[in-house]
C-alpha positions as a printed NumPy array, in Angstrom:
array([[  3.815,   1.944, -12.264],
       [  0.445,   1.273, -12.43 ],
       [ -1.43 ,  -1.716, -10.59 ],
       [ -4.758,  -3.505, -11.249],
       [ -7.439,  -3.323,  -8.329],
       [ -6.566,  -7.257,  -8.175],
       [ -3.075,  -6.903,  -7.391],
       [ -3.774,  -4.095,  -4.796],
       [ -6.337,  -6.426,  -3.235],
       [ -3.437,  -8.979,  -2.825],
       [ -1.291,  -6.717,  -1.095],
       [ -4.009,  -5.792,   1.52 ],
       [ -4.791,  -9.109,   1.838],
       [ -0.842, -10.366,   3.235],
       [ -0.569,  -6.979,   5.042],
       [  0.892,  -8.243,   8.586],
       [ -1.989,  -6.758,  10.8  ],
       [  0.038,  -4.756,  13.36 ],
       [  1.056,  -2.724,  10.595],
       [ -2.888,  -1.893,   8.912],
       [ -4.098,   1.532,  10.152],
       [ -0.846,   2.768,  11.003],
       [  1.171,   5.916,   9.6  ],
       [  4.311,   4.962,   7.447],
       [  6.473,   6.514,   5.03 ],
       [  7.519,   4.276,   2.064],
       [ 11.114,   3.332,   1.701],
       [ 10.508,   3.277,  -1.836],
       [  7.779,   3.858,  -4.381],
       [  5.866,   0.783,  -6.004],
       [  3.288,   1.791,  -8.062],
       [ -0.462,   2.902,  -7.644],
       [ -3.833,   2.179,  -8.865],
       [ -6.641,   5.   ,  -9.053],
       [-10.581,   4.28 ,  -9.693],
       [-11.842,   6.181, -12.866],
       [-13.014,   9.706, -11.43 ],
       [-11.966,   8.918,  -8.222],
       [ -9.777,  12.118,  -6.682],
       [ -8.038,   9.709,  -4.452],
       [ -5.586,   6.312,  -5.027],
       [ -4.48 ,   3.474,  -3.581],
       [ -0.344,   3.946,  -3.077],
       [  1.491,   0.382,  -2.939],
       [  4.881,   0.59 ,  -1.481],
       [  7.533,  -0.834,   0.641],
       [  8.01 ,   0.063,   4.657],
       [ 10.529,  -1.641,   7.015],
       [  9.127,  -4.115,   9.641],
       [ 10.664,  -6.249,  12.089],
       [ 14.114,  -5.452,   9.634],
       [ 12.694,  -6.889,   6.539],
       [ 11.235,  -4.861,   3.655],
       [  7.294,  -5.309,   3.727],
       [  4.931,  -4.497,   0.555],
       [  2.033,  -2.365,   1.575],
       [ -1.073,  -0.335,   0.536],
       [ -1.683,   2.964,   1.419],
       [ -4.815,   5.589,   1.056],
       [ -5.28 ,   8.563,   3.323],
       [ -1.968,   8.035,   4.432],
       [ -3.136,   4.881,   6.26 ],
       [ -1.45 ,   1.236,   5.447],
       [ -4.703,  -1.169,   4.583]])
């Protein structure tokens, strides 16, 4: 699905912070938004954290 740069920005910004800069694989696919021209995107999934299902950003493989 794709996202707006808003609703990305809204996932970064309720991001628990012991989770931004780590490594994570997403339990399952939300969507992603790219810039125009840009060769890279912003992934927005779900990872589990303290056994609850938490909504995260990724680019470079990093959570934001």
């Amino acid at each position: 699905m794709n996202l707006s740069k808003k609703q990305i920005d809204i996932i970064i910004e309720n991001t628990p912070k012991e989770l931004k800069g780590k490594h994570r694989s997403f339990d399952s696919d939300l969507g992603h938004y790219m810039k125009y021209g840009a060769n890279w995107s912003y992934q927005a999934g779900y990872v589990s954290h303290n056994n609850n299902q938490v909504l995260v950003v990724k680019v470079f493989g990093l959570i934001q």
